[in-house]
Structure formats: C-alpha cells, structure tokens
Biopython code that builds the backbone (N, CA, C, O; Angstrom):
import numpy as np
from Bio.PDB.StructureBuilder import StructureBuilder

atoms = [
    (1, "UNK", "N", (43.718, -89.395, -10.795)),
    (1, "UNK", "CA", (44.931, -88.700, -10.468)),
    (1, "UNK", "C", (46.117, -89.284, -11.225)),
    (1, "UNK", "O", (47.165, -88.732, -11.562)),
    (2, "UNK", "N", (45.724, -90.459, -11.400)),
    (2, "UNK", "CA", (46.919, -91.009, -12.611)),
    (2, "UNK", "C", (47.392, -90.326, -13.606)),
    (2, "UNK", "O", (46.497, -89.793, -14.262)),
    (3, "UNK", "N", (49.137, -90.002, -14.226)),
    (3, "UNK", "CA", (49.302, -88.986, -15.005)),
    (3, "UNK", "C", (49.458, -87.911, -14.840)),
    (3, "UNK", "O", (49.606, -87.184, -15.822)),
    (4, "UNK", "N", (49.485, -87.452, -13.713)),
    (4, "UNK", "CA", (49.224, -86.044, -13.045)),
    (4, "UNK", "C", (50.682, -86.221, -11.532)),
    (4, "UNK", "O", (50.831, -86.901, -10.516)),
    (5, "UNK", "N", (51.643, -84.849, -12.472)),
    (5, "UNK", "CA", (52.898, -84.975, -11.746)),
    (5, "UNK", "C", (52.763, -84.830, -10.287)),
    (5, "UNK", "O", (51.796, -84.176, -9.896)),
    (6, "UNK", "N", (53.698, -85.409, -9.272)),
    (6, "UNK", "CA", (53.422, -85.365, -7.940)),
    (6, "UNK", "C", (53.481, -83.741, -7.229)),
    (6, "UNK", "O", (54.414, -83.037, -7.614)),
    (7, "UNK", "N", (52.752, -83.298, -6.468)),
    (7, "UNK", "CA", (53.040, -81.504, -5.596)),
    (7, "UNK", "C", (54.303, -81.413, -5.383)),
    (7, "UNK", "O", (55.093, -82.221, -4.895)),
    (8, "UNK", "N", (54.460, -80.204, -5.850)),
    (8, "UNK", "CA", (55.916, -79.758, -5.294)),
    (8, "UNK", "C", (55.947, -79.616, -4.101)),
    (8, "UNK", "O", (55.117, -78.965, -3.465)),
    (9, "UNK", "N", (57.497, -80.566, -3.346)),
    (9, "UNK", "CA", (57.557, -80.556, -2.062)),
    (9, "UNK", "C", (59.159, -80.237, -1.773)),
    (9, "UNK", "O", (60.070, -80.269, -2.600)),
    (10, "UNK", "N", (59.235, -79.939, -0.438)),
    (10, "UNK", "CA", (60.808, -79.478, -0.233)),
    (10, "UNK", "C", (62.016, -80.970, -0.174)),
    (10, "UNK", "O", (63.186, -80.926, 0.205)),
    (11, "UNK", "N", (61.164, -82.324, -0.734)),
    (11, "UNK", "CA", (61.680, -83.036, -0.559)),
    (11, "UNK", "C", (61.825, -83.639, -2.138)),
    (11, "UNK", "O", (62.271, -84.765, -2.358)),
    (12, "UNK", "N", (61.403, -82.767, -3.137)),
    (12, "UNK", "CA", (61.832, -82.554, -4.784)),
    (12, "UNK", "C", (63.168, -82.061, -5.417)),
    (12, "UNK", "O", (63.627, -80.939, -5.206)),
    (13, "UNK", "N", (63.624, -82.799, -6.040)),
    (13, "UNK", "CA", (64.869, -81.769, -6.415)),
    (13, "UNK", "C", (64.378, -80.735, -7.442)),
    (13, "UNK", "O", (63.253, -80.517, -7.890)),
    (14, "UNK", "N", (65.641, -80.133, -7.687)),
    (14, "UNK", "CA", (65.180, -79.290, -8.737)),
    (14, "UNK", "C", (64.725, -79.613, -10.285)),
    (14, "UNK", "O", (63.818, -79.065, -10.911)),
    (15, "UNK", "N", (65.380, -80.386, -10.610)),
    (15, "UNK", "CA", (65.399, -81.577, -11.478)),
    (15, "UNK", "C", (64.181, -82.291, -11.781)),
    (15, "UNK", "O", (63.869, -82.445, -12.962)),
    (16, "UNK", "N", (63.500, -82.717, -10.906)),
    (16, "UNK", "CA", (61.946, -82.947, -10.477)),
    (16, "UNK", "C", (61.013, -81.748, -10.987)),
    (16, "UNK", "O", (59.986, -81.786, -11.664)),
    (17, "UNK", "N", (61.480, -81.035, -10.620)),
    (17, "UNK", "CA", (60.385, -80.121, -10.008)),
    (17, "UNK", "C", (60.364, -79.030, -11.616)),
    (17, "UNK", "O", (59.284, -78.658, -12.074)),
    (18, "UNK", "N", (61.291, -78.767, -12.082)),
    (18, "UNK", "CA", (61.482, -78.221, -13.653)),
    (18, "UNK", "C", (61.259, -79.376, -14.793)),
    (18, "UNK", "O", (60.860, -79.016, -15.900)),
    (19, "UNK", "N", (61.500, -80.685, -14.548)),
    (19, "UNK", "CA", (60.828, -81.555, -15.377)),
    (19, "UNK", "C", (59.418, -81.572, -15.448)),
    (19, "UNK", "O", (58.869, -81.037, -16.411)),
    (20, "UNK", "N", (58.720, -82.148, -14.505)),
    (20, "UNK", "CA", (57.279, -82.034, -14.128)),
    (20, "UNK", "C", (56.620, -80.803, -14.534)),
    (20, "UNK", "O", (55.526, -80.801, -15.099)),
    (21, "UNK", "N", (57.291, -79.743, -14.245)),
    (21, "UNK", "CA", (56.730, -78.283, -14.668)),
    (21, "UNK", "C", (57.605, -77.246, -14.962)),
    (21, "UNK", "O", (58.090, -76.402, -14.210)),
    (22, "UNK", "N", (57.804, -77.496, -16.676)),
    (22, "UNK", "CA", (58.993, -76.726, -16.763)),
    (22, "UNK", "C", (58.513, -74.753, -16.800)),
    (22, "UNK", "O", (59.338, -73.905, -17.141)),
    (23, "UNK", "N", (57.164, -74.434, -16.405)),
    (23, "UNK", "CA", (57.043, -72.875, -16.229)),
    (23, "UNK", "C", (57.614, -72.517, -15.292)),
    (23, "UNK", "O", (57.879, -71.321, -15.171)),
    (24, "UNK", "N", (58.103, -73.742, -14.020)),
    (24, "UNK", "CA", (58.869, -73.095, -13.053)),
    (24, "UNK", "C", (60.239, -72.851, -13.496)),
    (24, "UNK", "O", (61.002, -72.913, -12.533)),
    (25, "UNK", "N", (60.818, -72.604, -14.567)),
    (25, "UNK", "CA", (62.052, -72.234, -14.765)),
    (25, "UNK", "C", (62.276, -70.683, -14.529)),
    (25, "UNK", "O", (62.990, -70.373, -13.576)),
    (26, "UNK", "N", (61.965, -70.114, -14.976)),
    (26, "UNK", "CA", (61.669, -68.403, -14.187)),
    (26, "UNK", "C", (61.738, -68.257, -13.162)),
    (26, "UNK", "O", (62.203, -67.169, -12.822)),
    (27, "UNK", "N", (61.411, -69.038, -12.282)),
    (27, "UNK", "CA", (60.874, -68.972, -10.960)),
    (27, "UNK", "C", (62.468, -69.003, -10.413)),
    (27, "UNK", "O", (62.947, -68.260, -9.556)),
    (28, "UNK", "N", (63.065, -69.941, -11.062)),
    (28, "UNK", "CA", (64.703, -70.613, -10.352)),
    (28, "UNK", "C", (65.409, -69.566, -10.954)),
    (28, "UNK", "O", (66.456, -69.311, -10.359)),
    (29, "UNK", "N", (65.213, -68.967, -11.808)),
    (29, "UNK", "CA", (66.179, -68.058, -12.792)),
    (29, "UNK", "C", (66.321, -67.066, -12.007)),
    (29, "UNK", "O", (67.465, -66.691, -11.751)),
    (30, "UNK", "N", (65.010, -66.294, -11.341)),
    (30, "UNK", "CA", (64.920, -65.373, -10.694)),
    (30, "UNK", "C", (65.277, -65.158, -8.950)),
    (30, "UNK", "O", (65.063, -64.169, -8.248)),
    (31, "UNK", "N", (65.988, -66.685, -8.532)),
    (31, "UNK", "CA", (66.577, -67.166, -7.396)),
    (31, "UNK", "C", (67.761, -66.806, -7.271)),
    (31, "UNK", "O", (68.349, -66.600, -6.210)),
    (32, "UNK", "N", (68.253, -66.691, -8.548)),
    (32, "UNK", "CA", (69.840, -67.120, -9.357)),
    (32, "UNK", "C", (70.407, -65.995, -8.580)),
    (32, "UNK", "O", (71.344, -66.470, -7.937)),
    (33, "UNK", "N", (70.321, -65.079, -8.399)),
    (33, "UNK", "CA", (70.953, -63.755, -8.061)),
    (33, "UNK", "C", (71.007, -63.664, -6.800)),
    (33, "UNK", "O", (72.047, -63.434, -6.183)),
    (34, "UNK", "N", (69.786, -63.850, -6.241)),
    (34, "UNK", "CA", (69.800, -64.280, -4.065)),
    (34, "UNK", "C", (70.968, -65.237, -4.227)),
    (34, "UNK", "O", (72.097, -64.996, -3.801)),
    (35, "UNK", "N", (70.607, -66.362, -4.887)),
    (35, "UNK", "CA", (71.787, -67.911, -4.526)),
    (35, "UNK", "C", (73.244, -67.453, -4.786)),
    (35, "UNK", "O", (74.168, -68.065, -4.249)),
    (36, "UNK", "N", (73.509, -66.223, -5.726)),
    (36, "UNK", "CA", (74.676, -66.490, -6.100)),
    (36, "UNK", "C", (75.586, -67.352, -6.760)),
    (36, "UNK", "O", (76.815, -67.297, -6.764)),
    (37, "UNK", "N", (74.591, -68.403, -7.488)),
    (37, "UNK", "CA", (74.899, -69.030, -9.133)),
    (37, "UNK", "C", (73.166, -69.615, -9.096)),
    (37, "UNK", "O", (72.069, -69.629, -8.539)),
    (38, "UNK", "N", (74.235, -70.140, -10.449)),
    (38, "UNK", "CA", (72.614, -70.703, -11.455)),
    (38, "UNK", "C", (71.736, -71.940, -11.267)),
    (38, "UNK", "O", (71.532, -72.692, -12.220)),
    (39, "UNK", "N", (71.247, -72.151, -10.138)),
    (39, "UNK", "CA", (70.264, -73.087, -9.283)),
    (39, "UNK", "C", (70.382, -74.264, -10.501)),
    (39, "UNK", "O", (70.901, -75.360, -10.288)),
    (40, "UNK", "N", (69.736, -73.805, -11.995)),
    (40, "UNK", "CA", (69.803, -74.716, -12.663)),
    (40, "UNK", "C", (71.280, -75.813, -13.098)),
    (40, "UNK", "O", (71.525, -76.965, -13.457)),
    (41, "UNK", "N", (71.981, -74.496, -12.760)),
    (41, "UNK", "CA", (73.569, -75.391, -13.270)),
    (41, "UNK", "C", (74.414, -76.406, -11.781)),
    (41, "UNK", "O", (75.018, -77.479, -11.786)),
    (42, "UNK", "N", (74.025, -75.304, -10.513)),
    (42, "UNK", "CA", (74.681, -75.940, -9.914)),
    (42, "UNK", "C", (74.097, -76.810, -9.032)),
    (42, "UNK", "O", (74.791, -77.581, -8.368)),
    (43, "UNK", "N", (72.585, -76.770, -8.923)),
    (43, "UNK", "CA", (71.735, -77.546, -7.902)),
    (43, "UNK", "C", (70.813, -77.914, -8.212)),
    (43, "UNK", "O", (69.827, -77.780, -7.487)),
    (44, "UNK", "N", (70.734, -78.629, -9.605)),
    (44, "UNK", "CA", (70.250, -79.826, -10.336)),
    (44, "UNK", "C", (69.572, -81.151, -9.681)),
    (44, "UNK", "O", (68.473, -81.632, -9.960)),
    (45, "UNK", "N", (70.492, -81.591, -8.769)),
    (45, "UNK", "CA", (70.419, -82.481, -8.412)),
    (45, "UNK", "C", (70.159, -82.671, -6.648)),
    (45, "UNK", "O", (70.036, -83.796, -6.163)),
    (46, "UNK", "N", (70.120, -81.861, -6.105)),
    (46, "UNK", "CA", (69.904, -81.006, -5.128)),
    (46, "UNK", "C", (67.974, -81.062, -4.733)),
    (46, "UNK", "O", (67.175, -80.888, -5.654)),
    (47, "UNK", "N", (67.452, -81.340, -3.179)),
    (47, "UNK", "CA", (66.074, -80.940, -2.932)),
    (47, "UNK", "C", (66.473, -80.049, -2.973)),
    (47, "UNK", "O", (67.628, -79.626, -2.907)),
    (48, "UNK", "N", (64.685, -79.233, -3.204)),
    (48, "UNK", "CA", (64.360, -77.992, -2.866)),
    (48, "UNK", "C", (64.981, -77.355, -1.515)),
    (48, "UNK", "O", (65.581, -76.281, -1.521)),
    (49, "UNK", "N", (64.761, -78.170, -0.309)),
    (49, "UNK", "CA", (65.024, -78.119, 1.057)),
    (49, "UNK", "C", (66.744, -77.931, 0.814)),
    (49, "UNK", "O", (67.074, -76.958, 1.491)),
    (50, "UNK", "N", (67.666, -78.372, 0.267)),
    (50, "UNK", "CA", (68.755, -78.936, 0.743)),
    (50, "UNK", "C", (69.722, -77.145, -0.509)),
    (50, "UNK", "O", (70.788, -76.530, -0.517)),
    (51, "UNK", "N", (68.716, -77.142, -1.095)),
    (51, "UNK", "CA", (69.191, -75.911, -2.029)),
    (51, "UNK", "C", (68.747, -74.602, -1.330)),
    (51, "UNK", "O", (69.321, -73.551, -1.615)),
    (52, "UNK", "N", (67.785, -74.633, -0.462)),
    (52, "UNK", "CA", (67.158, -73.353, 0.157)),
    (52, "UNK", "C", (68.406, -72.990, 1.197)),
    (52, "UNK", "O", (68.886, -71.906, 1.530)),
    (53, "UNK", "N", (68.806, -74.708, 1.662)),
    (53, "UNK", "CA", (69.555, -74.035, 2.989)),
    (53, "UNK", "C", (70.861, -73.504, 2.667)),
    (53, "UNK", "O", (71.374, -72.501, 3.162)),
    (54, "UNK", "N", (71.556, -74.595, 1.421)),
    (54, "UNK", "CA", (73.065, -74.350, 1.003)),
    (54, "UNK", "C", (73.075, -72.867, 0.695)),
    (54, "UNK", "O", (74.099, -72.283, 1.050)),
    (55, "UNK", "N", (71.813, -71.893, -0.099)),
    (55, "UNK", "CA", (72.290, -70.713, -0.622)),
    (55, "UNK", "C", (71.451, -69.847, 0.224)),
    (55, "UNK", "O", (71.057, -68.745, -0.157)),
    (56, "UNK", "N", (71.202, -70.318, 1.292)),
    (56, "UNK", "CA", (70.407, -69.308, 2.101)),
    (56, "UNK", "C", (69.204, -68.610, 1.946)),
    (56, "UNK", "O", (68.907, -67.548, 2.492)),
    (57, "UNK", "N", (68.283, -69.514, 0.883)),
    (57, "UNK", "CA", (67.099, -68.918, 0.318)),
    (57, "UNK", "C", (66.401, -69.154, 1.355)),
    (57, "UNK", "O", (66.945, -69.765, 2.276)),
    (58, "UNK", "N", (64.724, -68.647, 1.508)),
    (58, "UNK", "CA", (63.954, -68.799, 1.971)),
    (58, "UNK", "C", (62.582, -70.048, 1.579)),
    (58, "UNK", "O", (61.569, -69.715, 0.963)),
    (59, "UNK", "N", (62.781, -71.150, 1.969)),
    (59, "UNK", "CA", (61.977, -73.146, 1.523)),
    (59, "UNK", "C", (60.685, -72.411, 1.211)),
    (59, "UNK", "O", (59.966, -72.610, 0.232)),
    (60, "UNK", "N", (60.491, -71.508, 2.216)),
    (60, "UNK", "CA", (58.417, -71.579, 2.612)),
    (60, "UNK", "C", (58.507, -70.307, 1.052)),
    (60, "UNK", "O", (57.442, -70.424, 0.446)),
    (61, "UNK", "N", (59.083, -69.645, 0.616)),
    (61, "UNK", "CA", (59.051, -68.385, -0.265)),
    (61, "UNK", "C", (59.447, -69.272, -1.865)),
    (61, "UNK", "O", (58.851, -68.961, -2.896)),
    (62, "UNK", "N", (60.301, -70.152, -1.847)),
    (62, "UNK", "CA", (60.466, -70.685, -2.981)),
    (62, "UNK", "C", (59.779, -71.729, -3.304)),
    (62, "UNK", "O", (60.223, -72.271, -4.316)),
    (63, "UNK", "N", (58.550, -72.409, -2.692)),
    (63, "UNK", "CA", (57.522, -73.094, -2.751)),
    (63, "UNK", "C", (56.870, -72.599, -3.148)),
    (63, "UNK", "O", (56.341, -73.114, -4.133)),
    (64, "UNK", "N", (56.405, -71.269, -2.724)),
    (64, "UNK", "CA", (55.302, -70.805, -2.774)),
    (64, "UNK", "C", (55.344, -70.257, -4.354)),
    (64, "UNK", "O", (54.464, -70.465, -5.189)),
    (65, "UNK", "N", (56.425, -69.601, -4.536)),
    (65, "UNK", "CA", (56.612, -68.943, -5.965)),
    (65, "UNK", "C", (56.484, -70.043, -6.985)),
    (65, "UNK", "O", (55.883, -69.852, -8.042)),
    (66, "UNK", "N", (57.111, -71.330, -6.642)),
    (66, "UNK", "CA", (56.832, -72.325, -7.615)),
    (66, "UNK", "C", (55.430, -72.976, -7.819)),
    (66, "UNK", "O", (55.039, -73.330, -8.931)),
    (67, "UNK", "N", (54.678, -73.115, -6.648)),
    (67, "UNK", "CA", (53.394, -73.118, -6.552)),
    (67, "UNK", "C", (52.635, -72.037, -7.723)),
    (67, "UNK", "O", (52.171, -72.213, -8.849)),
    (68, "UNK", "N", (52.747, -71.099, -7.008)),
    (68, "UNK", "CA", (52.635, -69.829, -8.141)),
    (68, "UNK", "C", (52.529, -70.007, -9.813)),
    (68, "UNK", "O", (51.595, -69.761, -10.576)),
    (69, "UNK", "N", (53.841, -70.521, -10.053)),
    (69, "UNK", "CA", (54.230, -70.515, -11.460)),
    (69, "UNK", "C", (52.730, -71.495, -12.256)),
    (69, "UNK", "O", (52.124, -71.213, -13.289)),
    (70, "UNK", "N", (52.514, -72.621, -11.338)),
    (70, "UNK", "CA", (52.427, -73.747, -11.409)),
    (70, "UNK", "C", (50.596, -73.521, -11.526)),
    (70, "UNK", "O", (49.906, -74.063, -12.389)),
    (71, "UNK", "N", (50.240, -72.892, -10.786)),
    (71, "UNK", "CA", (48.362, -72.774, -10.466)),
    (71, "UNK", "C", (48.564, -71.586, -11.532)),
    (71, "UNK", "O", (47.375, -71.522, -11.842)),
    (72, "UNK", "N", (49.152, -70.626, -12.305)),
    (72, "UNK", "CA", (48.933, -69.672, -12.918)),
    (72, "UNK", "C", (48.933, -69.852, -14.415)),
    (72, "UNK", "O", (48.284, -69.252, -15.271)),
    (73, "UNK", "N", (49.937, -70.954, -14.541)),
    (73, "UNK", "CA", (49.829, -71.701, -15.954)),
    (73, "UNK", "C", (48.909, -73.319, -16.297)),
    (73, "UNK", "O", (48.773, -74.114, -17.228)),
    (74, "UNK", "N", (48.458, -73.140, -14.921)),
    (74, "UNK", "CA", (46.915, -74.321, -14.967)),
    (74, "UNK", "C", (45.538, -73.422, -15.652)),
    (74, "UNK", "O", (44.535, -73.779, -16.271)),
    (75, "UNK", "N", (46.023, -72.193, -15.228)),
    (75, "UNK", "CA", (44.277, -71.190, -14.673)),
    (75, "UNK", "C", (44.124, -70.802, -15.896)),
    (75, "UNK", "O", (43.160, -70.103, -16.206)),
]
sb = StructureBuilder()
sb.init_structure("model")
sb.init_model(0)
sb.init_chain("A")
sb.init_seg("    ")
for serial, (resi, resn, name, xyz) in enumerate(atoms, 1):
    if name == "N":
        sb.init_residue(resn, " ", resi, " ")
    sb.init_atom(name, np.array(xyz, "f"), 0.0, 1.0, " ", f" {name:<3s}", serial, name[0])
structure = sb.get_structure()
C-alpha cells in the first residue's frame, strides 16, 4: 500500500484531494455553480466537510462523485 494516495475523506481538503488525484478537478468545477464560486479558488484550503457545509453542498454526493472520478480513471 506504500505510494498509494490516502481515500478521499470529508476530513481532506480540497487541496489534498486534487493533488493526490488531479481527475477530480471536473468533479469541483462542476460544484462551482451549486457553491456559487470557484471551490478551486476559494476553498483550497478548506475540508471537504467544512466546504460542503460553508456552500451548502451535499458531503455524502460530493464524495461520492469524487470517488467516481477516481475508480473511473483507475478502471
């Protein structure tokens, strides 16, 4: 398991979580418009958890999509 980035968790920032796997950038791009700015510009630095709640996204739906991104560009 050595070498192998940690699961995305709601306790990742975004920052984390687009480093480790940058196919999830789409994933945040396509947030951008629910959040009402650019996840990447303004909640960088920000968990997953702490960005779901500030813009009112849905944690369990933006996991999952990043999950998504993530098992689809493994497969």
């Amino acid at each position: 398991m050595a070498g192998q980035p940690p699961p995305i968790g709601p306790e990742q920032t975004i920052l984390e979580v687009v480093y480790n796997y940058p196919q999830t950038e789409p994933v945040f791009r396509r947030y951008d418009g629910q959040a009402g700015v650019c996840l990447l510009c303004q909640a960088l630095f920000d968990t997953l958890a702490e960005a779901a709640a500030k813009y009112g996204l849905s944690l369990g739906d933006l996991l999952a999509d990043l999950q998504g991104a993530v098992l689809s560009h493994n497969s």
